[in-house]
C-alpha positions in Angstrom: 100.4 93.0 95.2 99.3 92.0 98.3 101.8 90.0 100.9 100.5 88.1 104.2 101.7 87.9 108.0 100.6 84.5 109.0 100.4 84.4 113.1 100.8 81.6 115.7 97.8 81.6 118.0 99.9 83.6 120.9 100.8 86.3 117.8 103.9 85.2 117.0 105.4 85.5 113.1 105.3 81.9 111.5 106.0 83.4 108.1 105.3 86.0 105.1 103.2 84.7 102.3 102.8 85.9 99.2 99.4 84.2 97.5 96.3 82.2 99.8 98.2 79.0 98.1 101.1 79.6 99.9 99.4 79.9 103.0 97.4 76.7 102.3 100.5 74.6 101.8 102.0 75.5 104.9 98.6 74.6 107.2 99.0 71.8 104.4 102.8 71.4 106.4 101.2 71.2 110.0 102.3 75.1 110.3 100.0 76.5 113.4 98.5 79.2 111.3 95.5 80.7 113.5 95.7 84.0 112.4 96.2 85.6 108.8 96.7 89.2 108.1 97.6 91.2 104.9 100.3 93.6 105.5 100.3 97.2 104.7 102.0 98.3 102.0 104.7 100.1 103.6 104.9 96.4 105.4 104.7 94.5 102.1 108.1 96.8 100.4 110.4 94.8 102.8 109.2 91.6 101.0 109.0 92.9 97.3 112.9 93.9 98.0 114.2 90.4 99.2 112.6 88.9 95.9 110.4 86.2 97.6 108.2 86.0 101.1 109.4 83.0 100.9 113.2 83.7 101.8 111.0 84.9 105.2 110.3 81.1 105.7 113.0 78.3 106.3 110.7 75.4 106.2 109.1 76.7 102.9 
């Protein structure tokens, strides 16, 4: 499973996503997404053991 860092355009964390659907609802949202990147997978175990990227963001 791959997760996703999604990046302000100064670098800064907007949120975790889990699927490209996610990521499209947010810029869907007005989110400033300019940057996507998929996390590594010792990255990506800090997500699978909260039980959703989502819990990384509040507006979602």
């Amino acid at each position: 499973m791959t997760f996703y860092t999604c990046l302000d355009d100064k670098g800064s964390v907007i949120a975790r996503c889990q699927t490209q659907e996610e990521i499209a609802v947010l810029k869907r949202m007005g989110r400033p997404i300019a940057q996507v990147r998929a996390m590594k997978d010792q990255e990506a175990v800090v997500c699978s053991l909260t039980g959703s990227p989502s819990d990384y963001n509040d507006e979602y």
